[in-house]
N, C-alpha and C positions, 0 to 999 in steps of 0.2 A: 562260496563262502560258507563255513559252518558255523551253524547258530551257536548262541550265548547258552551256557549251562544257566537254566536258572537257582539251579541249589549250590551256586559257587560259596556262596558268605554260609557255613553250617553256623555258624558262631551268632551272625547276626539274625539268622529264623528262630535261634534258641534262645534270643534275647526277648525279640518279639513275641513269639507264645509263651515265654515263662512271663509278659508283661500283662499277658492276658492272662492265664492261667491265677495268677497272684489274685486278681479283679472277679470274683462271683460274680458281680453283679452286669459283669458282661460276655457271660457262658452262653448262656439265651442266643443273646444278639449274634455271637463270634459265630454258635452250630446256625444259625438262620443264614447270615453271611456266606458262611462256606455254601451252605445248600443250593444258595441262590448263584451260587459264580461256579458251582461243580459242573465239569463237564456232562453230558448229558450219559447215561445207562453207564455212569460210574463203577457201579456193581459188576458189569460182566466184565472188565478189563482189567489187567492187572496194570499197577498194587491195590488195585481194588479199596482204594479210598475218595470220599470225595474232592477228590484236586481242580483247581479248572484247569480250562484248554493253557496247555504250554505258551503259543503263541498271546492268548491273551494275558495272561500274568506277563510276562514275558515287554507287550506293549504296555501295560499300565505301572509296570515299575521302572521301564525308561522312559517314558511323560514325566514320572513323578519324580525321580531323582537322575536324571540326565543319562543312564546305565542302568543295566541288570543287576541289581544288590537286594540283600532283603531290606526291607521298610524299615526303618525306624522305628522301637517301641512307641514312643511317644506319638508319632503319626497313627498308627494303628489303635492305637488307643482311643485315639481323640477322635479319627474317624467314626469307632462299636457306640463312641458316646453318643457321636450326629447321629448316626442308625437308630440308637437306641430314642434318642430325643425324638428325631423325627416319625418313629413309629408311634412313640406316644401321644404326638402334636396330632399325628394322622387320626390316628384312633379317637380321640375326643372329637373332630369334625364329623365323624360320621353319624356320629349321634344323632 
């Protein structure tokens, strides 16, 4: 069986990052997020960007919407917000 492309929808990743891209105030959170889900020595491998593992994007976007598709603005959005909230809720506790 051969796997799912996951850059099938270009239209819908271009919807999604121009939904962030639009939003400053979730540049921060979005380069944190990537960092954190990039596959590991990102650097040595080409395209030599921080992408995560295939397989994993791959299982978290068919969880999430039943198929291989890109997100939803509005879902990614809403998510960088929780990040963003919950890093600030975090950050006051540790006070």
């Amino acid at each position: 069986m051969r796997p799912k492309r996951i850059v099938r929808d270009g239209l819908g990743w271009l919807r999604a990052f121009l939904a962030v891209a639009t939003r400053p105030a979730l540049w921060w959170v979005a380069l944190r997020q990537t960092g954190r889900i990039a596959r590991e020595r990102w650097w040595r491998r080409a395209p030599f960007l921080p992408l995560p593992d295939a397989d994993y994007l791959r299982f978290r976007l068919e969880t999430a919407y039943g198929e291989v598709t890109a997100p939803r603005p509005e879902d990614l959005v809403g998510y960088l917000e929780w990040c963003a909230a919950s890093a600030h809720s975090a950050h006051g506790r540790r006070r």
